[in-house]
C-alpha positions as CSV (number, residue, x, y, z in Angstrom):
1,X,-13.7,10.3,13.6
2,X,-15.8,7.7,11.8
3,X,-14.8,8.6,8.4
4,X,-11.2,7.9,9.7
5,X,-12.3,4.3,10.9
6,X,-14.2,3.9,7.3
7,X,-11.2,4.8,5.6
8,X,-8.8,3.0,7.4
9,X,-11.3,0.0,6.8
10,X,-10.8,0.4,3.1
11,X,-6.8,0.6,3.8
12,X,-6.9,-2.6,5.7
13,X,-8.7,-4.6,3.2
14,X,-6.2,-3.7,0.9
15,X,-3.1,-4.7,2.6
16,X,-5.1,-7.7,3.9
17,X,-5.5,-8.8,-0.1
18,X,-2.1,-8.7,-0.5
19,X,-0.9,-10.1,2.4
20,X,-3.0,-13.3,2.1
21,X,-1.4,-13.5,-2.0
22,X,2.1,-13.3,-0.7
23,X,1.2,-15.9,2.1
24,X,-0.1,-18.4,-0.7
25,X,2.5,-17.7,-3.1
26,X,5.1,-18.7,0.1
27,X,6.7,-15.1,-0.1
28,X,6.4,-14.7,3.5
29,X,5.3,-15.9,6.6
30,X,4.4,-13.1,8.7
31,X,1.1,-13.4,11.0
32,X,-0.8,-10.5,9.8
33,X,-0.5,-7.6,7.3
34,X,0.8,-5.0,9.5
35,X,4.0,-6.9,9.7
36,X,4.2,-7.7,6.3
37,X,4.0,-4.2,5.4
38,X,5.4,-2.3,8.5
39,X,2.7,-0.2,9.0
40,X,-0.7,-0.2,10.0
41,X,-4.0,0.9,8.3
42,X,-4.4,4.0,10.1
43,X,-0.8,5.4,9.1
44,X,-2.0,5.3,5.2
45,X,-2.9,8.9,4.1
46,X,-3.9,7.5,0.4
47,X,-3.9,4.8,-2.1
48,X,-2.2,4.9,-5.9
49,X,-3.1,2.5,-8.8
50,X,-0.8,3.9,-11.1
51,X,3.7,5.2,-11.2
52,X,5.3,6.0,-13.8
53,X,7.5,3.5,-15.7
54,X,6.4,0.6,-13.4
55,X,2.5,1.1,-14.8
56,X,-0.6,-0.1,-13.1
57,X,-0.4,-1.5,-9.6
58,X,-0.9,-0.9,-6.1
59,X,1.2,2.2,-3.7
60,X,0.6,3.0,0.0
61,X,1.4,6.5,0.4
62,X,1.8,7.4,4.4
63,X,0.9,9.9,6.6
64,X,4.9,10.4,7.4
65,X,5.4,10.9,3.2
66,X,6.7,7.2,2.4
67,X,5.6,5.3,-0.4
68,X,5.6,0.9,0.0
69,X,4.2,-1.4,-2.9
70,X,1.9,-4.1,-2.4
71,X,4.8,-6.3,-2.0
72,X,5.9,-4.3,1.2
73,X,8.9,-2.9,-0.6
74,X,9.7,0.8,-0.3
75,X,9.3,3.4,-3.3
76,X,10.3,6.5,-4.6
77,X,7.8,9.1,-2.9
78,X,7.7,11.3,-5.0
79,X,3.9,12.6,-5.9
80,X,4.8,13.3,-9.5
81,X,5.3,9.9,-10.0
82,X,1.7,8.2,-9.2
83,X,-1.2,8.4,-10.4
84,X,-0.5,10.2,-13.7
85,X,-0.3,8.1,-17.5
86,X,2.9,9.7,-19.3
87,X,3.0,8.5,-23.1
């Protein structure tokens, strides 16, 4: 149960970092990240840095198989997609 609370630490810093950008750059004006995003840090299963033919960049991949940005938008979830450099 701690590693869960660790982890979900790690989550919520993340969304918290993004949140706080879109705030200062006046793309939203939600009261925390959780409504930003629609979900909270305990419903992320794991983290992406990298989808093909969008490039480097941040992916919330949830526990119920959805994938949203860092901008809160939802993606394709496919796993094929993340995490893997095509040339």
């Amino acid at each position: 149960m701690a590693m869960e609370f660790i982890t979900a630490s790690v989550y919520r810093e993340c969304m918290w970092k993004h949140w706080r950008r879109a705030v200062k750059l006046g793309d939203t004006e939600t009261a925390t990240p959780e409504a930003y995003f629609g979900f909270s840090a305990f419903d992320v299963a794991e983290l992406h840095f990298h989808m093909v033919g969008q490039g480097d960049g941040l992916w919330f991949r949830l526990k119920d198989g959805r994938v949203i940005d860092r901008h809160g938008k939802p993606c394709a979830s496919d796993t094929s997609l993340y995490d893997q450099v095509v040339n």
